[in-house]
C-alpha positions in Angstrom: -32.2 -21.8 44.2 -31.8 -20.3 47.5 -27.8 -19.1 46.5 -26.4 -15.7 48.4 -26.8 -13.9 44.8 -30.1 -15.1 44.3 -31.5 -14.0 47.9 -30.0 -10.9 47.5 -30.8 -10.1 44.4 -34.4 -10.9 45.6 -34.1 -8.6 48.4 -33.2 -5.9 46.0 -35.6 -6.5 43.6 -38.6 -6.7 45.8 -37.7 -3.4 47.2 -37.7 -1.8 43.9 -40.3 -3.7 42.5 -42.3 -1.8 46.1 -41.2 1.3 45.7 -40.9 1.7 42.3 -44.1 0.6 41.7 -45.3 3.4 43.9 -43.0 5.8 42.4 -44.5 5.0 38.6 -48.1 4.1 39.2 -48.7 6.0 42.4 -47.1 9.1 42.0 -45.8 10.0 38.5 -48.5 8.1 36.5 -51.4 8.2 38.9 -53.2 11.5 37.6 -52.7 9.7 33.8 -54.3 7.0 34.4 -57.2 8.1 36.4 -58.2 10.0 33.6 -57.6 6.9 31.1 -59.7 4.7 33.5 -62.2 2.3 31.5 -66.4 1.6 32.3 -65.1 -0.9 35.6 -65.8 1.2 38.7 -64.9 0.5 42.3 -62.2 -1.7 41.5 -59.1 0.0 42.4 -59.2 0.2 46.4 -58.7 2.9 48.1 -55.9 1.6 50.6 -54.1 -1.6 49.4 -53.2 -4.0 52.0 -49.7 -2.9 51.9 -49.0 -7.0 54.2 -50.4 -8.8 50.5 -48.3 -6.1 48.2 -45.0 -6.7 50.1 -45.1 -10.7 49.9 -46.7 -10.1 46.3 -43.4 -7.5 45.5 -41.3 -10.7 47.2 -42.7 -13.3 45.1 -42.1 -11.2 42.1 -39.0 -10.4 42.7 -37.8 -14.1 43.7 -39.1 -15.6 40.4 -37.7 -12.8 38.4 -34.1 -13.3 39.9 -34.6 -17.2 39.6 -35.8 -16.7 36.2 -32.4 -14.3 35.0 -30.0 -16.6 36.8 -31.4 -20.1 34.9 -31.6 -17.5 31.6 -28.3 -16.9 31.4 -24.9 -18.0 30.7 -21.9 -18.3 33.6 -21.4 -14.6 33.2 -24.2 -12.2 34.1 -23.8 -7.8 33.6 -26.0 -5.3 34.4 -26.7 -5.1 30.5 -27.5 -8.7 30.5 -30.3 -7.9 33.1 -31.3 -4.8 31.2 -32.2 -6.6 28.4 -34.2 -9.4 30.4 -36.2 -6.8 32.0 -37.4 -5.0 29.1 -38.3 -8.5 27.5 -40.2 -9.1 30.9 -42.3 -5.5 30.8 -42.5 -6.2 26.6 -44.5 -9.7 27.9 -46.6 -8.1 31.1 -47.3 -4.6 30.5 -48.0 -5.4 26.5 -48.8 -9.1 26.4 -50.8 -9.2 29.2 -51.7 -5.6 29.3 -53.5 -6.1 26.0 -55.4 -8.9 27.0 -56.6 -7.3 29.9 -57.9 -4.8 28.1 -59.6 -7.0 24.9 -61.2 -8.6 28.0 -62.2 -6.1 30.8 -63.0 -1.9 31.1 -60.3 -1.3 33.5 -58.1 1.1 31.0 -58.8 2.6 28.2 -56.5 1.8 25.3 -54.4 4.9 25.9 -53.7 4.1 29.3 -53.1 0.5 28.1 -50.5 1.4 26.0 -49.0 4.1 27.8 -48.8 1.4 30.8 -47.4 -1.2 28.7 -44.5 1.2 28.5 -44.5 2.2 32.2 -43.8 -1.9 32.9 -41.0 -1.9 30.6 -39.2 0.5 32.1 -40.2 -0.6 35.3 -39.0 -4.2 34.6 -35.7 -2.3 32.5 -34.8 -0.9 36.1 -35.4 -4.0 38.1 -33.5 -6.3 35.5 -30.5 -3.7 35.9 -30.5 -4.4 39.5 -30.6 -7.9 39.5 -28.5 -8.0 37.0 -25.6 -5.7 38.9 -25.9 -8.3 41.8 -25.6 -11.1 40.2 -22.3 -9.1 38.4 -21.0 -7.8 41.5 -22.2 -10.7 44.5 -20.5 -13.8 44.3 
């Protein structure tokens, strides 16, 4: 559970899973989906508590990595961890994407489905990264 490759791989992961969730949602996609907000108003805050979003980012990160090295076989590539990540933003950004939006007014379906892609790609990059540790650490 707590192996080198796993910790590091962790490490790695939450730091993209920070910053490139600020890269995709705040910067690229932010204009986007402001104008594809839904009826919900005053949800989004206007400063996160950046404390919460780091651990959050760690926690995420540390079940994803655990997650891809129970997964898969004895040998794990960077392809291998592409493929797992774009299974993982298939299941949140579209699974549970969808039934956010069948069950609240946070999105509109455009910006549902655009940010169902956004999470795959996401997830694509971050299941690259773990998976190039867990190729190249040992």
């Amino acid at each position: 559970m707590f192996t080198k490759t796993n910790l590091i791989s962790t490490i790695v992961a939450a730091v993209w899973s920070f910053l490139g969730g600020f890269l995709f949602w705040g910067i690229l996609a932010e204009d986007f989906m402001n104008n594809h907000l839904g009826t919900a108003t005053g949800v989004g805050k206007e400063m996160p508590d950046f404390g919460l979003l780091a651990f959050g980012c760690l926690i995420q990160a540390f079940a994803f990595s655990s997650i891809f090295r129970n997964w898969g076989s004895d040998s794990y590539t960077p392809m291998d961890g592409l493929k797992y990540g774009i299974w993982a933003g298939i299941l949140v950004g579209f699974g549970h994407g969808l039934i956010n939006h069948a069950t609240s007014n946070f999105l509109d379906m455009t910006g549902s489905v655009v940010n169902g892609f956004i999470y795959i790609v996401f997830y694509a990059v971050m299941g690259l990264l773990v998976g190039l540790i867990y190729k190249k650490v040992k």
